[in-house]
MIZALO-906390 format. One line per 2 residues: their letters; for each residue y, z, x negated of N, C-alpha, C. Coordinates in nm, 2 decimals, padded with zeros to 4 digits. Example, Ala and Ser with C-alpha at 12.3 -4.5 7.8 and 13.67 -1.06 7.14 Angstrom:
as	-00.57/00.78/-01.32/-00.45/00.78/-01.23/-00.33/00.78/-01.32 | -00.22/00.71/-01.28/-00.11/00.71/-01.37/00.00/00.79/-01.29;
***
This chain:
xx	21.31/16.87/-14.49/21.31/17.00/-14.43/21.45/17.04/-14.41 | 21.49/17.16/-14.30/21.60/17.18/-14.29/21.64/17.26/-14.38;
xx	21.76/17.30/-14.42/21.84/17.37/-14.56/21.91/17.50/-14.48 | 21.84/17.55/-14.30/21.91/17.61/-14.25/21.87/17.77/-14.35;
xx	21.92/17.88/-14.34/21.84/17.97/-14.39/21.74/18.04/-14.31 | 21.63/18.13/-14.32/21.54/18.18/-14.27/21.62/18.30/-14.15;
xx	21.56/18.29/-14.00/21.61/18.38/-13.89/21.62/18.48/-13.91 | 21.76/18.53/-13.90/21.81/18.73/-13.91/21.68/18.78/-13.84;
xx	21.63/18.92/-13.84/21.56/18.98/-13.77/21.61/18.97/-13.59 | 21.54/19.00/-13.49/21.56/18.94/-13.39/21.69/19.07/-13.33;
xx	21.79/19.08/-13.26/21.85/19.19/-13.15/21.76/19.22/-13.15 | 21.82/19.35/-13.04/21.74/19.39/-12.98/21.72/19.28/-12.89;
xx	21.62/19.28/-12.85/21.53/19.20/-12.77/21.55/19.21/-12.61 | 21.60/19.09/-12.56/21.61/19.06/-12.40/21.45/19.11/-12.38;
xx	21.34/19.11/-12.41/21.21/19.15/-12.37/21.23/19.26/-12.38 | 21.27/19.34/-12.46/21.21/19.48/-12.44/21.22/19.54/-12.33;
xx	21.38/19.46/-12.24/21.41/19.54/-12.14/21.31/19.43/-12.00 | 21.21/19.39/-12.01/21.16/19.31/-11.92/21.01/19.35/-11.94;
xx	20.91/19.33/-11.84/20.74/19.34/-11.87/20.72/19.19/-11.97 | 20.75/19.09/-11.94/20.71/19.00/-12.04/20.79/18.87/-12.03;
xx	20.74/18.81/-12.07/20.83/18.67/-12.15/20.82/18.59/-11.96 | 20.73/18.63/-11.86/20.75/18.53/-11.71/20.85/18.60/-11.65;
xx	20.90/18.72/-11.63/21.05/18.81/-11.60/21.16/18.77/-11.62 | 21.17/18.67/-11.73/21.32/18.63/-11.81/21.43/18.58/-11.70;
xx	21.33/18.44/-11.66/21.38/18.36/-11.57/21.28/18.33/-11.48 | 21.35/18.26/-11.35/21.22/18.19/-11.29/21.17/18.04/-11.35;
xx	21.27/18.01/-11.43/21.25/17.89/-11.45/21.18/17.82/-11.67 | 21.12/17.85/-11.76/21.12/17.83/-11.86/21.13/17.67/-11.91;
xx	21.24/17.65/-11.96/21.26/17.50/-12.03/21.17/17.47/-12.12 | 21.10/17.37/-12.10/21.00/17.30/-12.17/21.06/17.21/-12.27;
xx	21.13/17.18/-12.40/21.19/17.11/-12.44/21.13/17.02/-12.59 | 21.19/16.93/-12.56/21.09/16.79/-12.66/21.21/16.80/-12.75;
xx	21.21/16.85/-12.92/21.39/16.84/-12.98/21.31/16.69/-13.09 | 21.39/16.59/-13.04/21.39/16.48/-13.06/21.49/16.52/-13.25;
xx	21.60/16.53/-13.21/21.69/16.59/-13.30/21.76/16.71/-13.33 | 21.71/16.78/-13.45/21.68/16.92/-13.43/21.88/16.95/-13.47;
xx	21.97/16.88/-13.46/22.11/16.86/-13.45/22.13/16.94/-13.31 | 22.10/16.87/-13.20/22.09/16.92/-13.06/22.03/17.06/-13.04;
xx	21.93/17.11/-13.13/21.91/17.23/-13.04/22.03/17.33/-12.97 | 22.11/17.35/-13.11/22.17/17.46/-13.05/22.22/17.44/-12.95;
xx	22.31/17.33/-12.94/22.43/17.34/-12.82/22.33/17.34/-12.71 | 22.24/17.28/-12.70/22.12/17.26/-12.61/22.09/17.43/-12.55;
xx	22.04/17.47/-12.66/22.00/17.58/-12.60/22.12/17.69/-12.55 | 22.22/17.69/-12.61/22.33/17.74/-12.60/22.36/17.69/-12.40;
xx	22.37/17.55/-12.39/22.34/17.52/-12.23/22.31/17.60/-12.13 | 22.12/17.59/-12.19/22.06/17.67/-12.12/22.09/17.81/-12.09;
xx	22.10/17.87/-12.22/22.16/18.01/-12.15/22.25/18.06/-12.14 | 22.39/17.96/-12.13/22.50/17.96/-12.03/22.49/17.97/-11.86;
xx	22.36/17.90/-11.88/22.30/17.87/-11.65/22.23/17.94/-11.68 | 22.14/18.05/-11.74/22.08/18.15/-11.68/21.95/18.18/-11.73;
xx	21.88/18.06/-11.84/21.77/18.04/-11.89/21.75/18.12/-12.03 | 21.74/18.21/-12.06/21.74/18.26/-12.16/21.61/18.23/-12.24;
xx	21.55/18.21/-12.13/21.37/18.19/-12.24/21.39/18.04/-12.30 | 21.31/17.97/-12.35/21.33/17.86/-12.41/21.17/17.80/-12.48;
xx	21.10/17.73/-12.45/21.00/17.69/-12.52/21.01/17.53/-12.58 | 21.03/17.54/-12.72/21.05/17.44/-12.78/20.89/17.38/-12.83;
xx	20.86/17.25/-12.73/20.72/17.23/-12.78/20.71/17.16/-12.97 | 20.60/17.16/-12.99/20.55/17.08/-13.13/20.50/16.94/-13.14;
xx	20.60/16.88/-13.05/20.53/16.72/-13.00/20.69/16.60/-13.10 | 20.74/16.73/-13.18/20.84/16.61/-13.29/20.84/16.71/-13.42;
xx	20.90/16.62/-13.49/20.89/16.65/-13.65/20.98/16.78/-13.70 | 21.08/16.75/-13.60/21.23/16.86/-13.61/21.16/16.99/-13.55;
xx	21.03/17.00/-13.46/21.04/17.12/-13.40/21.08/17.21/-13.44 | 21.02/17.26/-13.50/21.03/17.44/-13.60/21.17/17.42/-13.66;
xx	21.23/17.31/-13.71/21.38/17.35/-13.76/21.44/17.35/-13.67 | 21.39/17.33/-13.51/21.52/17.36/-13.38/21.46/17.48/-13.35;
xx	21.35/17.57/-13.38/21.28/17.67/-13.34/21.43/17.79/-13.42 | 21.39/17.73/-13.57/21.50/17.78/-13.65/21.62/17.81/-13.67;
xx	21.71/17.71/-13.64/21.84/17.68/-13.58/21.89/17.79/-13.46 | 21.77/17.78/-13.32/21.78/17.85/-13.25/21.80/18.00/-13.27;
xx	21.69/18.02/-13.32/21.69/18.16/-13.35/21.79/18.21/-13.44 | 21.84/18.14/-13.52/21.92/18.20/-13.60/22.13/18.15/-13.56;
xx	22.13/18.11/-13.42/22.24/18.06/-13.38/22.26/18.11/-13.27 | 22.18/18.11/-13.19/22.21/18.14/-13.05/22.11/18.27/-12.99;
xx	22.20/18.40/-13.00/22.20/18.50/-12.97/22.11/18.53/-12.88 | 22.16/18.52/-12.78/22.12/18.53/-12.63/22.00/18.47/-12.59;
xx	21.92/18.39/-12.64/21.81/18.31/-12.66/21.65/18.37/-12.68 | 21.62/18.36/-12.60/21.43/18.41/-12.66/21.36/18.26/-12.67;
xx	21.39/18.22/-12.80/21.32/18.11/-12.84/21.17/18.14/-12.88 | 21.07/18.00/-12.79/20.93/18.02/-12.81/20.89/17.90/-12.84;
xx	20.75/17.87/-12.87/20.71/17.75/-12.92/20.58/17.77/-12.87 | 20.58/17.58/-12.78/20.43/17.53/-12.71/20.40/17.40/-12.76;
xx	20.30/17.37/-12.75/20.19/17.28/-12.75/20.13/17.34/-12.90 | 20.08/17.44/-12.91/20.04/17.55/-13.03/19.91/17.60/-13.02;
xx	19.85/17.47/-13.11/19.63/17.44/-13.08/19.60/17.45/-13.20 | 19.66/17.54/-13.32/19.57/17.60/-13.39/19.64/17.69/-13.47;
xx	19.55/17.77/-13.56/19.59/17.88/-13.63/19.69/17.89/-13.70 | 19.71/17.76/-13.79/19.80/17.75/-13.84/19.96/17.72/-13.73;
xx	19.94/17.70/-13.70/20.10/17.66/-13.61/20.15/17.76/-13.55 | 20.04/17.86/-13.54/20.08/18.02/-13.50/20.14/18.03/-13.60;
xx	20.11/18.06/-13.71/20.15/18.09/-13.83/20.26/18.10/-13.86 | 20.28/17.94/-13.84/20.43/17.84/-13.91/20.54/17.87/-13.76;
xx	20.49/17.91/-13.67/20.56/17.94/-13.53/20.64/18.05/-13.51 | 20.58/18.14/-13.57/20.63/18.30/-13.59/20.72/18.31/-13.70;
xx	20.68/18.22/-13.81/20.83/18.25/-13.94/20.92/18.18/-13.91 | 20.90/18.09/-13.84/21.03/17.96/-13.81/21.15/18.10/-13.69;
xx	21.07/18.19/-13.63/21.20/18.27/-13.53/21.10/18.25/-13.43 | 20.98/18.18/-13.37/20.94/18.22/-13.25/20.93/18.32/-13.20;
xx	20.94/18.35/-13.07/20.94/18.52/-13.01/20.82/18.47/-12.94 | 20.78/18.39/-12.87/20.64/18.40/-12.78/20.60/18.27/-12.81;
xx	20.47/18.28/-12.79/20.39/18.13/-12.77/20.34/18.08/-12.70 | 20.32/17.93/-12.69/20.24/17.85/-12.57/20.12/17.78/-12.60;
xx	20.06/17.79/-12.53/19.93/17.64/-12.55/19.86/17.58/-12.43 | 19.83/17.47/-12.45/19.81/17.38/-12.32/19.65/17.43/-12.30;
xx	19.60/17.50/-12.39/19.45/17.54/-12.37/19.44/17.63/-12.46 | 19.29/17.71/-12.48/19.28/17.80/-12.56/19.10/17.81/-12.58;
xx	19.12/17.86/-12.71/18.97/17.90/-12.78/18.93/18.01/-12.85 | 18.82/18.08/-12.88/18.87/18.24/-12.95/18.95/18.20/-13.05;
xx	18.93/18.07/-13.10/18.99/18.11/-13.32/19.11/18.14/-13.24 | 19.20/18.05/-13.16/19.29/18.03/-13.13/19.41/18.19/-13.06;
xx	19.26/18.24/-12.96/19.31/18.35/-12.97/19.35/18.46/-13.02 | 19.27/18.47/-13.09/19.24/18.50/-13.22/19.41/18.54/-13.28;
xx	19.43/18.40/-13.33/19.56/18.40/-13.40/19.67/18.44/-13.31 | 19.69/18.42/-13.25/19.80/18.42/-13.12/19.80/18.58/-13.11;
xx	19.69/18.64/-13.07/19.68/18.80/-13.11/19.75/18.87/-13.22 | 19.69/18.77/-13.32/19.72/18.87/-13.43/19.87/18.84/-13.44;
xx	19.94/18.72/-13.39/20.11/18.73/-13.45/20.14/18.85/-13.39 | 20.18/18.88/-13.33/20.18/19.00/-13.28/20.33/18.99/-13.18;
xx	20.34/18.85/-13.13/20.44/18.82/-13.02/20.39/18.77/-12.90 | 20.46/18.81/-12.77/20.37/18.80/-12.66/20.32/18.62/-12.63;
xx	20.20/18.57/-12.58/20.16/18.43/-12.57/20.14/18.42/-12.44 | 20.13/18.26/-12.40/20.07/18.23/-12.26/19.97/18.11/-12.29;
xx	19.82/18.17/-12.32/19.70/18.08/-12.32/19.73/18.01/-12.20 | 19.70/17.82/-12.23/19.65/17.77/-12.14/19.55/17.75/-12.07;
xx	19.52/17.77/-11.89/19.42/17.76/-11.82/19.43/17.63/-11.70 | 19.32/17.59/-11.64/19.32/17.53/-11.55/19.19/17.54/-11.44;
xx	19.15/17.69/-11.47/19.03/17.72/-11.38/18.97/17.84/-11.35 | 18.91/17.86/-11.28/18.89/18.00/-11.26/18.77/18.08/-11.38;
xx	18.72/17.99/-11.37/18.65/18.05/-11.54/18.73/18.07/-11.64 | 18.80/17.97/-11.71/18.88/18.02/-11.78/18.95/18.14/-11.75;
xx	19.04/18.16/-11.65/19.11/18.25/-11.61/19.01/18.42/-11.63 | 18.89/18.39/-11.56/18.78/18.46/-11.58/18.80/18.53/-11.73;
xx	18.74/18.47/-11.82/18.69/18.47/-11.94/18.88/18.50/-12.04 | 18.97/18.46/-11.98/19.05/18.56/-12.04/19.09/18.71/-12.02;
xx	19.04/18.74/-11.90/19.04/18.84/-11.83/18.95/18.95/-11.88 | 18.84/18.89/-11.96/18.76/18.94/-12.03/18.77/18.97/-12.07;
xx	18.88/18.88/-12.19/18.95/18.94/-12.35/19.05/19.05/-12.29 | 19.12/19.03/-12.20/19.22/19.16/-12.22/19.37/19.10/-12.16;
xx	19.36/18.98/-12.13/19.45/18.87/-12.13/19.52/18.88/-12.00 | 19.65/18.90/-11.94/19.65/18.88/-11.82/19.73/18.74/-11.79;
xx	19.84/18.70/-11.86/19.95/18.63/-11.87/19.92/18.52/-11.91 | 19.93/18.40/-11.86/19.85/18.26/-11.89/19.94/18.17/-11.83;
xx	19.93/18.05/-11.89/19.99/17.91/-11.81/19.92/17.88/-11.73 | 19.98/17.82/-11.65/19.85/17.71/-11.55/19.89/17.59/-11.59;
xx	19.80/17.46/-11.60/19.83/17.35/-11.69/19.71/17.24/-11.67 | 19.76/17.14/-11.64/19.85/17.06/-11.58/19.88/17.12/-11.42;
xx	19.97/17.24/-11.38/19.94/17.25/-11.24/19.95/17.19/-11.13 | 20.01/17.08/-11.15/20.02/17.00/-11.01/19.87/16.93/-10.99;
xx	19.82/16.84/-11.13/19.71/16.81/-11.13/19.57/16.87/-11.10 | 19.60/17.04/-11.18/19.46/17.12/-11.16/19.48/17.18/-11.01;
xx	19.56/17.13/-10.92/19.53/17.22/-10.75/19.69/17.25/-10.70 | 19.77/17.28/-10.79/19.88/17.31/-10.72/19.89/17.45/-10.67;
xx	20.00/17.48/-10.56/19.99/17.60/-10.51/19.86/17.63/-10.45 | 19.82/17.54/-10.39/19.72/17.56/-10.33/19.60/17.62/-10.40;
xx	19.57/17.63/-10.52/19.49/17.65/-10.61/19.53/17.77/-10.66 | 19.64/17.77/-10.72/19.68/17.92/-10.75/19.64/18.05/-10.64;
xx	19.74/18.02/-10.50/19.70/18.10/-10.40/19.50/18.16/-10.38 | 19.40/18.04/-10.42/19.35/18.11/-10.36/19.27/18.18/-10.48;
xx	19.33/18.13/-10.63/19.29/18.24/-10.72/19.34/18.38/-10.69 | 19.48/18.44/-10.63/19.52/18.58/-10.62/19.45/18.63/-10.54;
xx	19.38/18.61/-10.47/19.25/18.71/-10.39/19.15/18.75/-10.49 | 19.05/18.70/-10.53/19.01/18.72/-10.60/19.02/18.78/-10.75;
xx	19.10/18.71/-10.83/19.19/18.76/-10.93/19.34/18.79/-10.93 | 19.35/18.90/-10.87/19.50/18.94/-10.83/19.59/19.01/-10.96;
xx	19.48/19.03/-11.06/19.54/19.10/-11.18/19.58/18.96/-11.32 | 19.58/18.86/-11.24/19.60/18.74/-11.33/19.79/18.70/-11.28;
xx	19.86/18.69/-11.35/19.97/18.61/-11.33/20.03/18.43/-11.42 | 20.08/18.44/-11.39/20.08/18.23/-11.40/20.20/18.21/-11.47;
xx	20.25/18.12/-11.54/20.39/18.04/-11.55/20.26/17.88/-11.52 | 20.32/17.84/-11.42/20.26/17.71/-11.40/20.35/17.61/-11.48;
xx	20.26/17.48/-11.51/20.36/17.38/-11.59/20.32/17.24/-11.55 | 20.41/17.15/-11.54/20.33/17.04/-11.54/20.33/16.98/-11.40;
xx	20.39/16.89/-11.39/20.43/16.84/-11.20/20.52/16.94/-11.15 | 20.56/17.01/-11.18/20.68/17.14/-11.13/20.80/17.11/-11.20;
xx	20.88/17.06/-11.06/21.02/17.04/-11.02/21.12/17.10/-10.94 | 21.22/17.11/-10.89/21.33/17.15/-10.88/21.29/17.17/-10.70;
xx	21.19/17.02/-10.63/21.14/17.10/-10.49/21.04/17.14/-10.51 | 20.97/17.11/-10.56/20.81/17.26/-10.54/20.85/17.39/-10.62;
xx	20.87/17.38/-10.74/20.95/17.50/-10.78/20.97/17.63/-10.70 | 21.01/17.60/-10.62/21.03/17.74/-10.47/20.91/17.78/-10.44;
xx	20.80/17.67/-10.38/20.69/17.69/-10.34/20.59/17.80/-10.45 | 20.54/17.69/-10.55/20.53/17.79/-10.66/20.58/17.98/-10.71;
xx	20.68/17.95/-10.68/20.82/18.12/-10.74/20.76/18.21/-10.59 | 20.72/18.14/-10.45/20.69/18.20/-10.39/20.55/18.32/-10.38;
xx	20.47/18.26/-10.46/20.31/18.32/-10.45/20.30/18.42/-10.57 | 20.28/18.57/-10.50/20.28/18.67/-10.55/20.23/18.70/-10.74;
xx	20.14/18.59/-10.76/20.11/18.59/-10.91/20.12/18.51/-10.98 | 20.22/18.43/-10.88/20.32/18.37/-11.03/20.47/18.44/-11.10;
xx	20.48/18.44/-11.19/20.58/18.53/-11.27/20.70/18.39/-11.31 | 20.71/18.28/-11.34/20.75/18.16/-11.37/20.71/18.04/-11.36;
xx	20.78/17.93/-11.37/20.75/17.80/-11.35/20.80/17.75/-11.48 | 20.72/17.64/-11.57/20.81/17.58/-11.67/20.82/17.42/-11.63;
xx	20.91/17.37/-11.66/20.92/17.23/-11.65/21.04/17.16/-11.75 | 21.11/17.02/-11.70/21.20/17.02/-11.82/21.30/16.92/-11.71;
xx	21.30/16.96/-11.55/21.37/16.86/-11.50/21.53/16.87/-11.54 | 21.58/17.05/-11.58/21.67/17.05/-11.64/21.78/16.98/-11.77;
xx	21.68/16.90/-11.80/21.70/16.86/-11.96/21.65/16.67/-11.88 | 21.77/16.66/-11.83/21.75/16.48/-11.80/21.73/16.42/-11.93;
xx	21.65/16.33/-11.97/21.66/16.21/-12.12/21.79/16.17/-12.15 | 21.89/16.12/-12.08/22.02/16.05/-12.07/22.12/16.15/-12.06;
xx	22.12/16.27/-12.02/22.22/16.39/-12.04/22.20/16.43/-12.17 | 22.05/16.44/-12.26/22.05/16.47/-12.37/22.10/16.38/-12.48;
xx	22.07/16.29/-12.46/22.10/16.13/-12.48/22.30/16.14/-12.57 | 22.31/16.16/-12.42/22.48/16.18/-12.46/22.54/16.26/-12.45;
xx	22.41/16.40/-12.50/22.48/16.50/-12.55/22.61/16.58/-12.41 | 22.58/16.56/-12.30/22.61/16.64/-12.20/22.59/16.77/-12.15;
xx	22.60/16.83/-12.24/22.56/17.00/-12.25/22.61/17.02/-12.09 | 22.77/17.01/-12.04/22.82/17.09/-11.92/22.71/17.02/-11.84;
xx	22.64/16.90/-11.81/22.57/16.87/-11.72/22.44/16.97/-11.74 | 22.36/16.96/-11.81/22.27/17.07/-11.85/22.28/17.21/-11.83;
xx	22.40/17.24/-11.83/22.42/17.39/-11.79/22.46/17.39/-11.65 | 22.46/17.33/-11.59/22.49/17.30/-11.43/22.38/17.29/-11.38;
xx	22.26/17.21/-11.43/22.16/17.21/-11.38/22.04/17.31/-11.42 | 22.03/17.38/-11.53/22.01/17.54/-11.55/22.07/17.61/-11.45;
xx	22.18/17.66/-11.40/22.25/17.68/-11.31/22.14/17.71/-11.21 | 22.11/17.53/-11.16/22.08/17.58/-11.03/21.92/17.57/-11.07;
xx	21.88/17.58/-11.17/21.69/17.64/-11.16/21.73/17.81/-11.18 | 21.82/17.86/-11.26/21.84/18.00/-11.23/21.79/18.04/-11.13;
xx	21.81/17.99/-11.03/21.90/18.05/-10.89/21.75/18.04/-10.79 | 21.67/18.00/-10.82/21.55/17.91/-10.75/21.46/18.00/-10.69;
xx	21.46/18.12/-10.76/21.37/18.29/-10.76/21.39/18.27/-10.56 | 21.56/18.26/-10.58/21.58/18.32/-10.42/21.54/18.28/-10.35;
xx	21.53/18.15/-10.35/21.46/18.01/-10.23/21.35/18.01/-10.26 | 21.27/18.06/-10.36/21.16/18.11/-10.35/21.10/18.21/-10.24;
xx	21.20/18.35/-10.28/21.17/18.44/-10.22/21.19/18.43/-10.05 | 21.28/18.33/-10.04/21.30/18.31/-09.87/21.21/18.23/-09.78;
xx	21.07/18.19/-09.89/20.98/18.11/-09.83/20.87/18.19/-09.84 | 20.86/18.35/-09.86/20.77/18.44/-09.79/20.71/18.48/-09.68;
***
């Protein structure tokens, strides 16, 4: 385990001044911390170019002590944690410094917990039932997941007629050219992906490359917005 100490209480919070954790950026970094050594400068990258949000998934051992690290190193950061499918990892997600949470799906227990941390979440959906039936609970803010696979834009768009009080961070097949497409359709709030974070830049520890390419997902809202 890490020997870092437990996360100062948070700033004030980049959220407070925003409606929710899809406002930050257009873009949320999906990141795999292989070695929880790299977070900081890592995240430090990112929100040098513009990404302030940060979702560190639970798919390595180091996660929560780069959750840790983060939060307790890099200021400017709204560190969150995804791929988060049960009660407990809410739990262990929220003491580590998480500010928000992710999940690739969702179930009441699940809801449940994610509720009660009492930091904003984005249940995963990939249907209009689902989407439905969170809508039920009270839920508006949700992933879309796997979006390229569950329909794409195309799918989203023709959820907003219908459900126009639903908003998205889509994930999943979303890159740097669809990306725009996506940022374009009135109920999506964000896109997450991780084209920002090449294997081989992390690799060799290339932070300036990484913040150059944050950079230009910052920037993506606009070329979004120009494809209205």
């Amino acid at each position: 385990m890490s020997s870092l100490p437990p996360p100062p209480p948070p700033p004030p919070s980049v959220l407070s001044s925003h409606r929710s954790v899809l406002d930050l950026a257009p873009v949320l970094p999906v990141v795999v911390v292989d070695d929880p050594a790299d977070a900081v400068p890592l995240a430090r990258a990112l929100v040098a170019g513009g990404l302030p949000a940060i979702e560190v998934t639970l798919r390595t051992p180091g996660a929560l002590d780069a959750v840790r690290a983060i939060s307790a190193e890099v200021p400017g950061a709204v560190v969150g944690v995804g791929t988060v499918i049960t009660p407990t990892q809410v739990t262990d997600s929220v003491a580590a410094g998480g500010r928000f949470l992710v999940s690739p799906g969702w179930t009441d227990m699940l809801l449940r917990a994610m509720r009660a941390s009492g930091v904003p979440f984005l249940p995963g959906v990939s249907t209009a039932s689902e989407v439905v039936a969170l809508l039920e609970r009270g839920v508006r803010e949700m992933k879309f997941f796997p979006a390229d696979a569950a329909g794409g834009t195309a799918y989203l768009k023709s959820l907003a007629g219908p459900l126009p009080q639903a908003r998205f961070c889509p994930t999943g097949g979303v890159g740097p050219l669809n990306a725009p497409e996506y940022l374009a359709l009135p109920n999506v709030g964000c896109v997450g992906g991780t084209w920002m974070l090449p294997p081989e830049a992390v690799a060799a520890r290339d932070w300036a490359r990484i913040e150059g390419l944050a950079r230009e997902a910052a920037g993506l809202r606009d070329r979004g917005s120009a494809q209205v």
